[in-house]
C-alpha positions, 0 to 999 in steps of 0.5 A: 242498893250496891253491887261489886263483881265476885266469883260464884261457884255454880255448883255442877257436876264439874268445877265451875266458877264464874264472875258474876254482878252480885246486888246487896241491899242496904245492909249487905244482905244478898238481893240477887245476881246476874251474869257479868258482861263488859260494856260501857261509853268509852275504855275507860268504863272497860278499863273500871268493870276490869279492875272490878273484875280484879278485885273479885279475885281477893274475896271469897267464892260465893256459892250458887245454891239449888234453892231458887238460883240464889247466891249463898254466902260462903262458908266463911260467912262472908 
């Protein structure tokens, strides 16, 4: 299993985006998801979650969908 932090649209009634921890297993599908905190032994495992955090900017929006809270890919397949 392997995670990467993205940006999920949570699909409400106003636009709402936020940066979630999404698991994949291990060819790729989408296994779940949970809400982003910070946290680690010393800064530099802060410093790490953020540069994550950064790079979730450069990939697609993953959409929340209604059926069962799952993350659905996104338009583009990705």
């Amino acid at each position: 299993m392997t995670w990467n932090l993205r940006l999920v649209n949570m699909l409400g009634e106003d636009p709402y985006v936020e940066i979630r921890e999404v698991f994949y297993d291990n060819d790729g599908s989408l296994l779940g998801h949970t809400t982003a905190t910070m946290g680690g032994e010393d800064i530099e495992d802060i410093r790490t979650y953020l540069k994550r955090a950064l790079e979730a900017l450069d990939k697609p929006i993953l959409t929340f969908g209604d059926e069962n809270g799952n993350i659905c890919k996104d338009s583009k397949g990705e």
